[in-house]
C-alpha positions as CSV (number, residue, x, y, z in Angstrom):
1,X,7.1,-113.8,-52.0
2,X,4.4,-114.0,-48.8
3,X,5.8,-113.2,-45.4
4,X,4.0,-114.5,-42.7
5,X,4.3,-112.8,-39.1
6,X,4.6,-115.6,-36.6
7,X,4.4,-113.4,-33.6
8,X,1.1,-112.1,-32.0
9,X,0.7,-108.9,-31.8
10,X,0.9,-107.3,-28.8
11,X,-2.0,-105.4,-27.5
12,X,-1.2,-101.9,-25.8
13,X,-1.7,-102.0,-22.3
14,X,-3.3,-99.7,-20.4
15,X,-2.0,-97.6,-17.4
16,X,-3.2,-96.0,-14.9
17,X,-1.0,-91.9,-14.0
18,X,1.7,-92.4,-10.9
19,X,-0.1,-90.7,-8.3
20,X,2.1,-89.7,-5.8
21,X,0.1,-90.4,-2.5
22,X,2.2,-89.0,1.0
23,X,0.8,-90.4,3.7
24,X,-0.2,-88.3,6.9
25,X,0.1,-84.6,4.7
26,X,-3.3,-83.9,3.9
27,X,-4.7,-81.9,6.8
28,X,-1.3,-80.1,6.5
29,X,-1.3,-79.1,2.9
30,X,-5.2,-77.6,3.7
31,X,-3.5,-75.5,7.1
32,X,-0.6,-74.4,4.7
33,X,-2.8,-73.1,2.4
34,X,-5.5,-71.8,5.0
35,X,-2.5,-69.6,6.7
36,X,-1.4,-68.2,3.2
37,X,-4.4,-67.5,2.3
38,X,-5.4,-65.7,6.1
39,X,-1.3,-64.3,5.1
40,X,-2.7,-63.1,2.6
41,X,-5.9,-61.1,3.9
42,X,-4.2,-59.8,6.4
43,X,-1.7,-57.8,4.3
44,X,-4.7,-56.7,1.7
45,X,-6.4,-55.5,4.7
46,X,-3.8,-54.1,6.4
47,X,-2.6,-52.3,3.0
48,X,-6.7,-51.0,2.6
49,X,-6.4,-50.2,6.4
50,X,-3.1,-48.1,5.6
51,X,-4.5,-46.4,2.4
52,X,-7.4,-45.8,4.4
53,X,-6.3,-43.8,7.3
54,X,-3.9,-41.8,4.2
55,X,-6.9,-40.7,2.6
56,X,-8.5,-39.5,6.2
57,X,-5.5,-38.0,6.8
58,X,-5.0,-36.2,3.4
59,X,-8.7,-35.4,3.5
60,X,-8.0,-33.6,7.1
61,X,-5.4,-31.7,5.7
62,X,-7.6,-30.4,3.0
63,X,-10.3,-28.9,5.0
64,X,-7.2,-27.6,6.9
65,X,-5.9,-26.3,4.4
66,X,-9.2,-24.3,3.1
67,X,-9.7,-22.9,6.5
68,X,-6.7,-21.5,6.1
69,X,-7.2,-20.5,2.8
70,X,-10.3,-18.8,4.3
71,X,-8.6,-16.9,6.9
72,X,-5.9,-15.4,4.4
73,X,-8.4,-14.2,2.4
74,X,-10.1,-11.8,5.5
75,X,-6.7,-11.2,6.5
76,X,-5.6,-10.1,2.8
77,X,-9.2,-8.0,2.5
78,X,-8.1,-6.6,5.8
79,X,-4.3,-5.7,5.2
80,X,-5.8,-4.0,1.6
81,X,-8.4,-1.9,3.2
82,X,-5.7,-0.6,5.8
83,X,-3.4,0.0,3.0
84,X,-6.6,2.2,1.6
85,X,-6.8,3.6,4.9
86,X,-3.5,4.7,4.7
87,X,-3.0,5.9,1.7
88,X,-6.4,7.8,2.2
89,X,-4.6,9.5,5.4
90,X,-1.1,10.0,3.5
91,X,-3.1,11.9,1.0
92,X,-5.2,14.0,3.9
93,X,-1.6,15.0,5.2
94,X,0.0,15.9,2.3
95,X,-3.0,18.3,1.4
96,X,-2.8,19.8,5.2
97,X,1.0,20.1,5.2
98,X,0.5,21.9,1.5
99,X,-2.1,23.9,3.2
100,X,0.1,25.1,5.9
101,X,2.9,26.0,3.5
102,X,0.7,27.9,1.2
103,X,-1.5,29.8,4.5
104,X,1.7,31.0,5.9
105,X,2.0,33.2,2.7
106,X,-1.3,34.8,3.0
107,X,-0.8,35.2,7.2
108,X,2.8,37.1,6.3
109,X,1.2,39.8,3.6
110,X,-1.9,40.1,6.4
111,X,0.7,41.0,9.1
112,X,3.0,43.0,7.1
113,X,0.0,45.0,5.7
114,X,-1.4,45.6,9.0
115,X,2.1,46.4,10.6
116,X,2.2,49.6,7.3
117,X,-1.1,50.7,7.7
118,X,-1.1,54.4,9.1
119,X,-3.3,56.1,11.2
120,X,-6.9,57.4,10.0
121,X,-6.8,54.9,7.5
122,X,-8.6,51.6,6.8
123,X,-8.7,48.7,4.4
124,X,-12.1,47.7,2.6
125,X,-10.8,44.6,0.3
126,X,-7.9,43.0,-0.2
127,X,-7.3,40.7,-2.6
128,X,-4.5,38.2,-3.4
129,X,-3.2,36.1,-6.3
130,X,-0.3,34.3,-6.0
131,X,1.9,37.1,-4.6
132,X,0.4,39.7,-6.7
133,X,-1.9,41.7,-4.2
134,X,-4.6,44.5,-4.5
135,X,-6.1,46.7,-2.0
136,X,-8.8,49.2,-2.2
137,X,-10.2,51.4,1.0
138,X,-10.7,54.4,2.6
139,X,-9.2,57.6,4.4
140,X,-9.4,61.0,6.4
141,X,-7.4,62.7,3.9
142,X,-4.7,62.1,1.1
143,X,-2.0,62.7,3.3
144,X,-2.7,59.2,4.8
145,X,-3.0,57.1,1.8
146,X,0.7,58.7,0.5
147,X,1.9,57.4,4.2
148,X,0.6,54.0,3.4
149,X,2.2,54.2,-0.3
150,X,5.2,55.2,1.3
151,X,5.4,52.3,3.9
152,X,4.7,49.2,1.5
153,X,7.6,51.0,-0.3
154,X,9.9,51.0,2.7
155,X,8.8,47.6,3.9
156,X,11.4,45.6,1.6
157,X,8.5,43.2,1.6
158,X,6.4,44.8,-1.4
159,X,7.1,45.8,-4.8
160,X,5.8,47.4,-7.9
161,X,3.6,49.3,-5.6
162,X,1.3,51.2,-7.8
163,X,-1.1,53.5,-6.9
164,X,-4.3,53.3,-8.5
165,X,-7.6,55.8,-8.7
166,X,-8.0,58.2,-5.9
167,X,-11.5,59.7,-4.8
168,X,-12.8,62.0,-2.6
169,X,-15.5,60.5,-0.9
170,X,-18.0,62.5,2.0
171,X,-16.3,60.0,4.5
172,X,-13.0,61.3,3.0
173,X,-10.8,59.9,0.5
174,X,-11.0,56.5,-1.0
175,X,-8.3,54.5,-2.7
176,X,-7.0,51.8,-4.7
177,X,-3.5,50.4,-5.1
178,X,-1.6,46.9,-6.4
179,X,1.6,45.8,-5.4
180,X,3.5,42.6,-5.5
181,X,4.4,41.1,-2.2
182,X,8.3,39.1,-2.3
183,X,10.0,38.8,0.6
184,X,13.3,39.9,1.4
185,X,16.7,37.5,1.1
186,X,18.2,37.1,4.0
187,X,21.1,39.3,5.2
188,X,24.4,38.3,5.5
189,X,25.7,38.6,8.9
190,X,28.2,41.4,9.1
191,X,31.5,40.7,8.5
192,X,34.0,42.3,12.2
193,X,35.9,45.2,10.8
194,X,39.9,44.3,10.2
195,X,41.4,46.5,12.8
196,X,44.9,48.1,11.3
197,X,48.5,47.1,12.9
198,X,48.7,48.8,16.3
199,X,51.8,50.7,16.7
């Protein structure tokens, strides 16, 4: 069967977008837009400004710091050479105060020597190591040297006092003895005497 279509077809018509036109807005959309966009310069360059003067400032505190840094260092150099110093004059001290302790050894046998030397008799070397001592000289007669024996003896300050070779000599008699010098403990101070019951 044939079907006929009576109706005209319609043609599509064309139209145009909806524009949406407001009246009296345009030269306020373009000042909207100008102040966001001045908005928006203003806080970029405000933020640069801002980041800016952080980077002076950190900058600053850098060449601060390294001048500083500087200083510390001569200040460091300078404590360690004083520490040097000292321990440079500790040192010098200890060896003078162990000086002194081991001279007054040698200044005690000298005066105890010369306060037991006898008359007509002299000393030609003396020499000392440690506390062990040895003496060699010369006198008018034999009579003198025993007197010196006898003395270093008596002293309490010598002992092992040995007599060595004995000479005559034209001056008159030379000599040679050792003895070791050590001296004496101290005394103990003397205890009163205990007095019996009175009656």
């Amino acid at each position: 069967m044939i079907k006929i279509n009576l109706l005209a077809e319609k043609k599509p018509v064309k139209t145009k977008a909806p524009t949406l036109k407001i009246e009296g807005l345009g030269g306020t959309q373009n000042l909207l837009l100008a102040g966001i966009l001045a908005l928006g310069f203003i806080v970029a360059g405000t933020w640069w400004f801002l980041r800016a003067s952080d980077i002076r400032s950190w900058k600053g505190k850098i060449v601060a710091a390294d001048k500083e840094l500087v200083r510390l260092q001569e200040v460091r150099q300078k404590a360690d050479l004083f520490k040097k110093q000292k321990e440079l004059l500790e040192q010098k001290i200890n060896l003078i105060t162990e000086l002194k302790k081991k001279q007054s050894v040698p200044v005690h046998i000298l005066d105890q020597v010369s306060k037991n030397l006898p008359d007509f008799l002299w000393l030609e070397k003396m020499t000392a190591n440690a506390n062990q001592i040895s003496i060699s000289g010369r006198a008018t007669t034999y009579n003198a040297v025993s007197n010196f024996y006898d003395n270093l003896l008596a002293s309490g300050f010598f002992s092992n006092v040995v007599l060595g070779k004995t000479a005559e000599v034209p001056e008159g008699v030379s000599f040679s003895l050792s003895c070791k010098f050590s001296a004496p403990a101290p005394k103990e101070p003397a205890q009163p005497a205990e007095q019996g019951p009175q009656g």
